[in-house]
N, C-alpha and C positions, 0 to 999 in steps of 0.2 A: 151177241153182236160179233159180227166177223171183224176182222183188223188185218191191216196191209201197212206193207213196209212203206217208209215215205222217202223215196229215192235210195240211195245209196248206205242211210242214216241209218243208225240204232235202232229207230224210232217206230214204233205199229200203232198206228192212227185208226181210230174206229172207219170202221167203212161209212158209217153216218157224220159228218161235222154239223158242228152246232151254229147256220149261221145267226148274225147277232144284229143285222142292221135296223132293225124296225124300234131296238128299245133308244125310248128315249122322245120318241114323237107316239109312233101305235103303241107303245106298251113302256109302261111305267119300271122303276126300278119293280118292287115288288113282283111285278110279272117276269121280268128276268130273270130276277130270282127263282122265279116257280118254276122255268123253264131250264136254268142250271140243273137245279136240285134235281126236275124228274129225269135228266137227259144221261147225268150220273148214273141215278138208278138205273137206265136201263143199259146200262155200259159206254156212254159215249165217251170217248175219254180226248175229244176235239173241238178246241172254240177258234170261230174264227171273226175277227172286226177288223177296228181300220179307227186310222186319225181321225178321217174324214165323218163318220158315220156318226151319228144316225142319218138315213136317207129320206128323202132327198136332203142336200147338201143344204145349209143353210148356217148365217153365223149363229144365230142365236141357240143352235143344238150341236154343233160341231164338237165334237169329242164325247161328249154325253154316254155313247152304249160305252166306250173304256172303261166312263166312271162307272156305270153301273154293275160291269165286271169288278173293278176294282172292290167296289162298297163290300161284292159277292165274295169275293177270297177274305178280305179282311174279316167278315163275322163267321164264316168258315173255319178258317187257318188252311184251306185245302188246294192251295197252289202246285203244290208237287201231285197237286192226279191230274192234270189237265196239261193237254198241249195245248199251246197257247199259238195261234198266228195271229198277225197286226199287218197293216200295210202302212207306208209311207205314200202321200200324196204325188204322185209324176208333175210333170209340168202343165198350171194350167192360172187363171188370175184369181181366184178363191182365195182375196187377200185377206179376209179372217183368219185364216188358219194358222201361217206365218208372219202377216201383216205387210206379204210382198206376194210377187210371183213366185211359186213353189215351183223349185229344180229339184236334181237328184245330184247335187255336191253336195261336199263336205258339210261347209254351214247349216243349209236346209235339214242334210238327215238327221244328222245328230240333233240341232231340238228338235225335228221331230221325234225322234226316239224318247229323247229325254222326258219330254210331256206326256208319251203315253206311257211310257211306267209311271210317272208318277200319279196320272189317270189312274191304270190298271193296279197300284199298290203292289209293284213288283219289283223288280231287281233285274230281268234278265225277260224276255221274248222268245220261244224256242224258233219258230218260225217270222222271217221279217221280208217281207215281200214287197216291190215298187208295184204299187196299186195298176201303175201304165206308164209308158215308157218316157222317157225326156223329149227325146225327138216326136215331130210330129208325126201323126199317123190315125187315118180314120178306124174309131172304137166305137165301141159299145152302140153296135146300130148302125151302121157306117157302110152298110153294104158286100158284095161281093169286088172281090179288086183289091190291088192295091193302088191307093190316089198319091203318088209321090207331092211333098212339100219342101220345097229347098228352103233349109233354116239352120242356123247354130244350135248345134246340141250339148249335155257335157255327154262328156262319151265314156262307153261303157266300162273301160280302164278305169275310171277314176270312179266313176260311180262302185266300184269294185272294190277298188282301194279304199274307202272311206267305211263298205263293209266289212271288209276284212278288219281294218282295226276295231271295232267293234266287237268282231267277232273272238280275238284276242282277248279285249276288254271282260269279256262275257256277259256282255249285255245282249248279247243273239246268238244262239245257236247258229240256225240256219238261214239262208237265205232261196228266195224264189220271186218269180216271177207273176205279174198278172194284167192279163188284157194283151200279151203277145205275139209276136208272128214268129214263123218258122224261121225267118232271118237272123230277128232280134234271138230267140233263143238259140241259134248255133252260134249268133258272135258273142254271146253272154259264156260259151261250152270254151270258145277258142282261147277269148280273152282267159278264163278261167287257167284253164292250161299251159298258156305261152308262159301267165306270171306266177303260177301257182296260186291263184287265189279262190276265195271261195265258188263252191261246185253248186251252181241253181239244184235244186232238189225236187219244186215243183211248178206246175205252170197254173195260174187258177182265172178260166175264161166259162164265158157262157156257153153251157153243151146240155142241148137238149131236144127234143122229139122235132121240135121248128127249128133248129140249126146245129146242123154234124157236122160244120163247117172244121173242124177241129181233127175228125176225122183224118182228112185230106192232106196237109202237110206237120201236122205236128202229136200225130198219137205216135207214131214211128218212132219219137223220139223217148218212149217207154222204155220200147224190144232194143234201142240201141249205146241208149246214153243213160238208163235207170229215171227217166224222168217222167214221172207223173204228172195225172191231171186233179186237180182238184177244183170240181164240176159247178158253175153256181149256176144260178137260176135252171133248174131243174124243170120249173114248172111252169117255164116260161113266162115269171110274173101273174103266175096264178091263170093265164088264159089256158094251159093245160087242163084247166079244171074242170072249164067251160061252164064257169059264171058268169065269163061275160060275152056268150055266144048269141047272135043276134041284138048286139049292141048292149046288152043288160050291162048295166050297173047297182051292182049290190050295197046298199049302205053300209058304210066303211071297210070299202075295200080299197086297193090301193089305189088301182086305176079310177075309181072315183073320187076316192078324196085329191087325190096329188094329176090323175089327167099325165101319165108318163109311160102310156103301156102303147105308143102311136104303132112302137116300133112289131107289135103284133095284132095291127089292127089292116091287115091286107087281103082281098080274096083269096088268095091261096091259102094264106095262112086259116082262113076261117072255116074253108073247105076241109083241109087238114086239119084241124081241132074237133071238127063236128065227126070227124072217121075215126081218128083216135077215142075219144070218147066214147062214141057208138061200138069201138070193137069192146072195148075197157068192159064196160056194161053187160056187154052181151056175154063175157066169159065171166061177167059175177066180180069184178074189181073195180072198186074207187078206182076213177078216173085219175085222180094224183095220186095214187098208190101205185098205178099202173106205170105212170110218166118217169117217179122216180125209180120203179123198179126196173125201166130201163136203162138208164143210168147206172146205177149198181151193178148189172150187169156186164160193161164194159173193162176188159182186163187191165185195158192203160187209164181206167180210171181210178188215183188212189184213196178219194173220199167225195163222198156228194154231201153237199154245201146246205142242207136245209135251211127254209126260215118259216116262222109259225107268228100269226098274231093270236093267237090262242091255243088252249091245251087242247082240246080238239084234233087242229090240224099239226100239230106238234107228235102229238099220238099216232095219230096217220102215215106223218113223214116218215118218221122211227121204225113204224111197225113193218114197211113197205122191205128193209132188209131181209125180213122172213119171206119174201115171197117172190119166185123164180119162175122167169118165163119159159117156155117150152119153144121147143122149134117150130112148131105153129104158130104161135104168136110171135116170133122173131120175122118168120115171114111175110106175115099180116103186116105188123112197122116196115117192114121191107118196102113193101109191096104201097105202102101210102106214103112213102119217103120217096121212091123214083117217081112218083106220079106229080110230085111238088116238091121237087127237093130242096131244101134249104129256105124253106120263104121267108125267112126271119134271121137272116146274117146277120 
């Protein structure tokens, strides 16, 4: 397994992270488990969840992959070999989870933090990231553009300040970002600096074959300010794979059980799945092997965000580290990226 610094920090993060959102609805404790255990063995030494998760959001599973986590370290004792990242809810009305509107003050983070360690059976978070940001702003599928929304925010000062004591506390290591724009992450850099307060370390958005959107205003911020990406949906919700090409729906897949994958169900986007695929193939590589090994290859990327509903594609995701594209095939992506760029913001 290769390993990369994770900003500015002590810290070398497996180039693979282990994401975790699926346990708890697709997959039982015991299968997280299984997927802990093999992800160790093969070096991974990166988990990454969330308050919020299991996905889709709902009350009745809400916290759930934590405790699964949690259950995992407790029969272990193996908390010190893993980095550990969590996210806090941004602002949105998922009154489950707080039993109000979730902000990013004082109040809201701290129980949020509180709950997920004692979810997760820990003491301390290395990585603590806002899932998306306070202020409004169109995410996850939301298009090309930004849509201004005039609205009260808490701002990023205080939302700052409440990590930093925290951070004092040692109950977080680090702090990052996820779901943000090149804005939000330079006034996160300023604010950081004017107070001295904690240094974002990473940024964690969706970057993959159907959206380099990330590319464009915020890899720059690798080469200039140590800030990484940490890459999720790799596989673009599994349509990378192209199981669900020509409309297929595979029994128990995501986009079939849950009906949430709209946001890569476009012509272009279809065209572009069926070329990536067809290249994949044609040089002898799993189609998600291929998708994530592009990904890996990117140098401001400092871990890609895997998720697996079985050992299987768990295997696959992992194994995809070993294998390096050539400048032909770099060109090939190239070359089906300008033709359709971005169809899947």
């Amino acid at each position: 397994m290769e390993y990369r610094k994770l900003g500015d920090t002590e810290l070398e993060v497996s180039m693979i992270c282990l994401g975790t959102m699926t346990w708890g609805q697709q997959n039982t404790e015991i299968e997280g488990h299984q997927q802990m255990d093999y992800s160790l063995e093969r070096g991974i030494n990166f988990f990454d969840t969330a308050e919020m998760y299991s996905i889709p959001p709902m009350a009745e599973t809400q916290g759930s992959t934590e405790k699964i986590i949690g259950t995992w370290f407790k029969k272990n004792g193996n908390r010190d070999k893993v980095i550990l990242a969590s996210k806090v809810a941004g602002r949105g009305r998922m009154d489950w989870i707080r039993g109000e509107e979730t902000r990013l003050d004082k109040e809201n983070i701290e129980k949020a933090l509180e709950e997920s360690l004692r979810r997760l059976q820990t003491d301390y978070i290395d990585l603590y990231q806002l899932h998306w940001p306070d202020r409004p702003i169109n995410i996850f599928g939301g298009g090309l553009g930004y849509k201004h929304i005039e609205a009260e925010s808490i701002s990023i000062n205080e939302t700052l300040r409440v990590l930093n004591d925290l951070v004092k506390k040692g109950k977080i290591r680090y702090v990052g970002l996820s779901n943000e724009t090149p804005w939000g992450l330079s006034e996160f850099l300023r604010c950081s600096d004017l107070e001295d307060l904690p240094r974002v370390v990473s940024v964690q958005n969706a970057y993959n074959l159907l959206n380099r959107t990330y590319e464009q205003g915020l890899s720059e911020f690798f080469y200039r300010a140590s800030v990484g990406l940490l890459a999720y949906s790799p596989l673009a919700q599994g349509y990378l794979t192209g199981k669900y090409l020509d409309g297929a729906r595979p029994e128990g897949a995501r986009t079939t059980l849950f009906e949430r994958g709209q946001r890569y169900e476009t012509l272009q986007a279809e065209d572009a799945i069926r070329a990536y695929v067809n290249y994949a193939l044609k040089i002898g590589i799993d189609p998600s092997v291929f998708a994530n090994a592009f990904v890996n290859s990117r140098k401001f990327v400092t871990s890609n965000i895997i998720g697996a509903t079985n050992m299987e594609q768990l295997k696959l995701a992992i194994d995809s580290y070993e294998v390096k594209l050539n400048e032909e095939d770099m060109k090939k992506i190239d070359e089906i990226h300008y033709s359709s760029p971005n169809p899947c913001p």
